[in-house]
N, C-alpha and C positions, 0 to 999 in steps of 0.2 A: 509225389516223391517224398520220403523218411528225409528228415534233417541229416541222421548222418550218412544217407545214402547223395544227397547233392554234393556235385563236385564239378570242377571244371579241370581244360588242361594243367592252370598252371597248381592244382592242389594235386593233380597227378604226380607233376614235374619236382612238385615237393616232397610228398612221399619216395621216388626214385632217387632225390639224392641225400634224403634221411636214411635211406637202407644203407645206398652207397658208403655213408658215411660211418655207418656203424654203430650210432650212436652209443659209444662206446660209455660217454657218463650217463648211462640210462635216462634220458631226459630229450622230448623229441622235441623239435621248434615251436614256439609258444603255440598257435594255433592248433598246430598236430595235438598237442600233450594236453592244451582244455579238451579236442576231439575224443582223443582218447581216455579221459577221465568222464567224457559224457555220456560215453556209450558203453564204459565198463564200471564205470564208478557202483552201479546198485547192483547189478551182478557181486562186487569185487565185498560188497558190506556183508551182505546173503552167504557168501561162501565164508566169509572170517566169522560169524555168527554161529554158524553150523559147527566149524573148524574150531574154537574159542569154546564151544560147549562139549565137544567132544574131550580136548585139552583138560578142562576144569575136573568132567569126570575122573578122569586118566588123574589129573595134580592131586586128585582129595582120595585117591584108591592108595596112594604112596604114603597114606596115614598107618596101613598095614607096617610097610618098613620101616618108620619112625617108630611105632611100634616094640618092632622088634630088635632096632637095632638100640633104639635110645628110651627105653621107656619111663626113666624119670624126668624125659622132657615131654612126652607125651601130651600135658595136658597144653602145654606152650604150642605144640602141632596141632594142636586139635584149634587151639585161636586163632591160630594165623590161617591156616588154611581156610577151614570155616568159618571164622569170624569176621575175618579182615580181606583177604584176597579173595575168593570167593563173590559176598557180595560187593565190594567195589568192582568188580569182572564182570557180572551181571550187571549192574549198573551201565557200567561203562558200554555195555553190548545193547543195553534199549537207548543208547546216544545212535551208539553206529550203526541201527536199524533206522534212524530218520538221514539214512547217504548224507553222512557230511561232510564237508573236504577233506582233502587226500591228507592234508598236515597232520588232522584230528585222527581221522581214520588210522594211519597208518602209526601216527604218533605212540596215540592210545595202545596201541596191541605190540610198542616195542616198549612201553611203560609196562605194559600189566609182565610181559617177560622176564624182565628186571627183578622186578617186585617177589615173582615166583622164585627166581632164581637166589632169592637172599636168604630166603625161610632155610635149606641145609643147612648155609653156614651157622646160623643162628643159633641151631639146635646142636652141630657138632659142636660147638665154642662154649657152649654152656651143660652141657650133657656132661658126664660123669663115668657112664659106661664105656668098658673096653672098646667094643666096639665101632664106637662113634665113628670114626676113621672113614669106615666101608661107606658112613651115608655121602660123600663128595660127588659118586661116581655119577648121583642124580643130576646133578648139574649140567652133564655133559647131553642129557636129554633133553633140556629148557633149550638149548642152544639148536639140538637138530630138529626142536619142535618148531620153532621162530623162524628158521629158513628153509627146512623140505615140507613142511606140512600147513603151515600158517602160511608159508610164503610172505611174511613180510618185506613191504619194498624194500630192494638193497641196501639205500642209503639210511633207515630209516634202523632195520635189521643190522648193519655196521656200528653203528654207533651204541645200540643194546647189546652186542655181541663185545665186540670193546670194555664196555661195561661189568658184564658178566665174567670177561677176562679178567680185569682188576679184583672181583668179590674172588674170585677164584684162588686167586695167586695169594691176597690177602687170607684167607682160611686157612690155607694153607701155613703160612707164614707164623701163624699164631697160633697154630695147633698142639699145645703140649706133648711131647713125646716121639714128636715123628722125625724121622734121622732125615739126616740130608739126601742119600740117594736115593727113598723110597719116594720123596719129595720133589726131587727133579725129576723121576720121572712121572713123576703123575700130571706134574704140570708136563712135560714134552706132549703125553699125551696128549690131554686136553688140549694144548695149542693148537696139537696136529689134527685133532676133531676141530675145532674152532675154522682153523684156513679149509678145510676139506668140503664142510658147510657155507663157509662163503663162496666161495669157490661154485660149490652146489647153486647157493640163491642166485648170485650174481648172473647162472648161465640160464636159470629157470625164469629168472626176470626178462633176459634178451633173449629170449626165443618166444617166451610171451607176446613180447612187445612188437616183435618181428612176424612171427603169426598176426598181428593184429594187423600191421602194418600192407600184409600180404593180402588179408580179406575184404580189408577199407578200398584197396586198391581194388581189386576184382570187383565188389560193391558199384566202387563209381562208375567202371568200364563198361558193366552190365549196366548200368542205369545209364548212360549214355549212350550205345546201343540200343537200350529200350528206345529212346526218346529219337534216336536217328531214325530204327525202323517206324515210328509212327509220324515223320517230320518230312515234309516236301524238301530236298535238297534246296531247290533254287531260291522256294520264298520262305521257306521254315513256318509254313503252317503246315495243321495238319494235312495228312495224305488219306488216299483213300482208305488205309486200314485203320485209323483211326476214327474216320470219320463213321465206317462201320461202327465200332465199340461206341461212340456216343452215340447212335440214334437206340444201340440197344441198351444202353444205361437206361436213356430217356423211354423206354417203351412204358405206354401206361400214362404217361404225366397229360394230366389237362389240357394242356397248351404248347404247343412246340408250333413255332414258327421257321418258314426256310427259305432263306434269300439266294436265288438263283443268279449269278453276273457275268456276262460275257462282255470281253473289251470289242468294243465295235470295229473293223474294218482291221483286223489284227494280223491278217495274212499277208494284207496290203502292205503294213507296217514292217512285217517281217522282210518281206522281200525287199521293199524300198530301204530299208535300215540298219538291214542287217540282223542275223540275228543274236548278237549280242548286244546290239538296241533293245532287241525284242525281249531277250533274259533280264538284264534293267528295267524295260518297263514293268515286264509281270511284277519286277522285287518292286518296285515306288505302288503299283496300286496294292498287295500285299501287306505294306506299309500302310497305305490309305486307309484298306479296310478295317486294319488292326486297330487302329485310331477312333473308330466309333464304333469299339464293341465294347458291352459290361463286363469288366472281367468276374470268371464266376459264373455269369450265367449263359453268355453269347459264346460262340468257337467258330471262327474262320476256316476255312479248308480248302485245297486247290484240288478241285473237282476234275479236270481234262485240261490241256492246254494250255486257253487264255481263257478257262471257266472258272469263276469262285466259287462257294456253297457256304455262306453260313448258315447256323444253326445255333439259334435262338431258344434259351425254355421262359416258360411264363409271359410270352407273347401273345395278343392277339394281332390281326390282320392288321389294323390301323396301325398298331404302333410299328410292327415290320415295316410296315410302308412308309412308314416317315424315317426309321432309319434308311430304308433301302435309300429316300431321296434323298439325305444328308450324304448318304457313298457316291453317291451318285454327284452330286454336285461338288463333291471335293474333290473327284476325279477329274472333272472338267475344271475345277478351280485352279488344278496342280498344271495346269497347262505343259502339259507331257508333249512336244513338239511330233507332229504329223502329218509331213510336208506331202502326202500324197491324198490327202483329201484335200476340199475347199474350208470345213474349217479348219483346220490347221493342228488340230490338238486331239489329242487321244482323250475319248468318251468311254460310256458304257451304258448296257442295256442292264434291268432288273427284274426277274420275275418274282414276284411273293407267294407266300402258300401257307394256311396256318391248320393246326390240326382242332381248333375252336369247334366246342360242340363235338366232337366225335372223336376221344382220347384211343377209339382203336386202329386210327386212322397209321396201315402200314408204311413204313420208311421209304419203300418204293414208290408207293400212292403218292406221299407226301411233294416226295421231290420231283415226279411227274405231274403232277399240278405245278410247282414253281415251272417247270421247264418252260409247260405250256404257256405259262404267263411272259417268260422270258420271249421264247419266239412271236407272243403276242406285241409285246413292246419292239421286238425288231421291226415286225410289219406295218408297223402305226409310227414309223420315220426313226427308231435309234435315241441313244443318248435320253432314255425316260425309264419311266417304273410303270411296272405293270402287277396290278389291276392299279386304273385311279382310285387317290383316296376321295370317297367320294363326300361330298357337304358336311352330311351328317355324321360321318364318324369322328370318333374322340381317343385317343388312348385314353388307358385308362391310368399314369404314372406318369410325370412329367420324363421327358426323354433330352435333356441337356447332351451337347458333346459326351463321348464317354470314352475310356481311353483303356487299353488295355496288352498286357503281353501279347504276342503271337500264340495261340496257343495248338497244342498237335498232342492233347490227351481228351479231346471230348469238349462239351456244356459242361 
């Protein structure tokens, strides 16, 4: 399972009352908002890249206007754009190709907005030609570029927008010749673009975030479901469909080993015990088993009943057997009470089986040799492993205790 796809209820229960809530200051609960800066963040660089290059084209074609509206500032257009905005924009765009925090990121691209938006005044305030006047109106395009098409974050885009409002009003203010009414309303305009665009980001940012919030959730639901369909309810090992998919991951591999376990006189226990005795014990041996497997490369699984299956890769026979008799003896160690026999305690039988020497050895072969080794250890008195390990074998890896999640996705 994908890091951002693990989840449990209470990250659910988080998600349900961060919608509930509204998140109205665009800002989801610390964990939620690292989540989601970790799984959009190199997306979110990628598309201001693309977005920021299209932009630059678009800022340096509006050299035609200057141009023509201000041409004896022309060659002042020609530096700033080219010269100065430009490549610091570029620059700044192979920073935000190495995803770097959202401060940077989003900082940077309501700085370069700014920057863009000063070059107009610059050139109406020092220009000469009648004209000049008409070049304002560009302004009001830095503003709808930075929040419908840049989508810079809200708070980030507010405070460059703000900004741009002040260069605005100040141009204005200082513009030789221009009467008061043509001047209010140019500013009424402009404000009324300015709110209609925040307006715009603010609702383009929550419905973002709120999609995101809506697929994290399905995400984890389906990953949970996944792992329910492949999870024994009672002992939350694997189940048999699982157990399926790991022997066919494993088809092929050198060495697979399979430990076959049945709890000895289990019916007996049922009856006398009850069978929510009998649900507890399956979950403590479940437990037992889980406890001496490698995680990584061993997988438990509830086979039938009161049957196990693990599945072992990179075993041979000696060493299954020596784990099988470490389950084996911590079974009878956990002295699990079982007043209907004379020993008194819940046991278990083992069969082993390795696919050693013969890697085409099929899944069903496999585990009917374990079986038969199992009913072998029934008939030879209970409570043992079967085959003996005999004198001369050795594993070949030292096999210390070994400790491991439940697992219900396979070896």
């Amino acid at each position: 399972m994908q890091p951002a796809e693990a989840g449990t209820d209470s990250s659910i229960g988080l998600i349900d009352r961060t919608i509930a809530g509204g998140f109205r200051f665009m800002r989801f609960p610390r964990s939620l908002e690292r989540r989601f800066e970790a799984d959009t963040g190199p997306a979110r660089s990628r598309e201001l890249i693309v977005r920021s290059l299209l932009g630059l084209a678009l800022f340096n074609v509006f050299l035609l206007s200057d141009w023509a509206l201000m041409p004896d500032t022309f060659g002042s257009a020609m530096l700033m754009r080219l010269g100065i905005v430009t490549p610091l924009a570029l620059m700044l765009l192979v920073i935000t190709a190495l995803n770097p925090p959202p401060v940077f990121r989003e900082g940077v691209q309501a700085a370069i907005v700014v920057m863009a938006s000063m070059i107009p005044p610059v050139l109406i305030l020092t220009s000469e030609r009648p004209w000049r006047e008409a070049g304002h109106h560009g302004i009001l395009l830095v503003v709808m570029f930075a929040t419908m098409i840049q989508r810079i974050r809200f708070w980030y885009v507010l405070v460059a927008v703000i900004a741009i409002e002040g260069i605005y009003i100040a141009t204005l203010a200082n513009l030789p010749g221009i009467a008061a009414p043509p001047a209010l309303s140019y500013n009424m305009v402009f404000a009324g673009g300015v709110i209609f665009s925040l307006v715009a980001s603010y609702n383009l940012e929550h419905e973002q975030r709120l999609a995101y919030l809506l697929g994290l959730r399905d995400r984890i639901t389906n990953s949970e479901l996944e792992t329910i369909s492949r999870s024994d309810p009672l002992t939350g090992l694997g189940n048999r469909r699982s157990l399926d998919e790991a022997f066919e991951a494993l088809r092929g591999e050198p060495e697979v080993a399979v430990l076959l376990l049945d709890i000895d006189h289990f019916k007996i226990y049922n009856d006398s015990q009850g069978h929510q005795a009998g649900d507890a014990c399956l979950k403590q041996i479940a437990d037992i088993i889980s406890a001496e497997l490698h995680d990584g490369t061993d997988a438990a699984f509830r086979f039938g009943g009161e049957e196990f299956l693990v599945l072992m890769r990179r075993e041979n026979l000696a060493n299954a057997l020596l784990v099988a008799e470490r389950i084996r003896a911590a079974i009878e160690k956990a002295r699990i009470p079982h007043r209907a026999i004379p020993m008194g305690v819940v046991t278990a039988s083992l069969g082993a089986a390795s696919s050693f020497g013969n890697p085409q050895t099929e899944p069903e072969d496999l585990v009917a040799a374990a079986d038969a080794a199992l009913y072998a250890a029934k008939r030879d008195g209970r409570n043992r492993v079967w085959p003996r390990l005999r004198q001369g074998d050795r594993p070949r890896r030292s096999l210390q205790p070994r400790y491991s999640a439940r697992s219900a996705s396979g070896a």
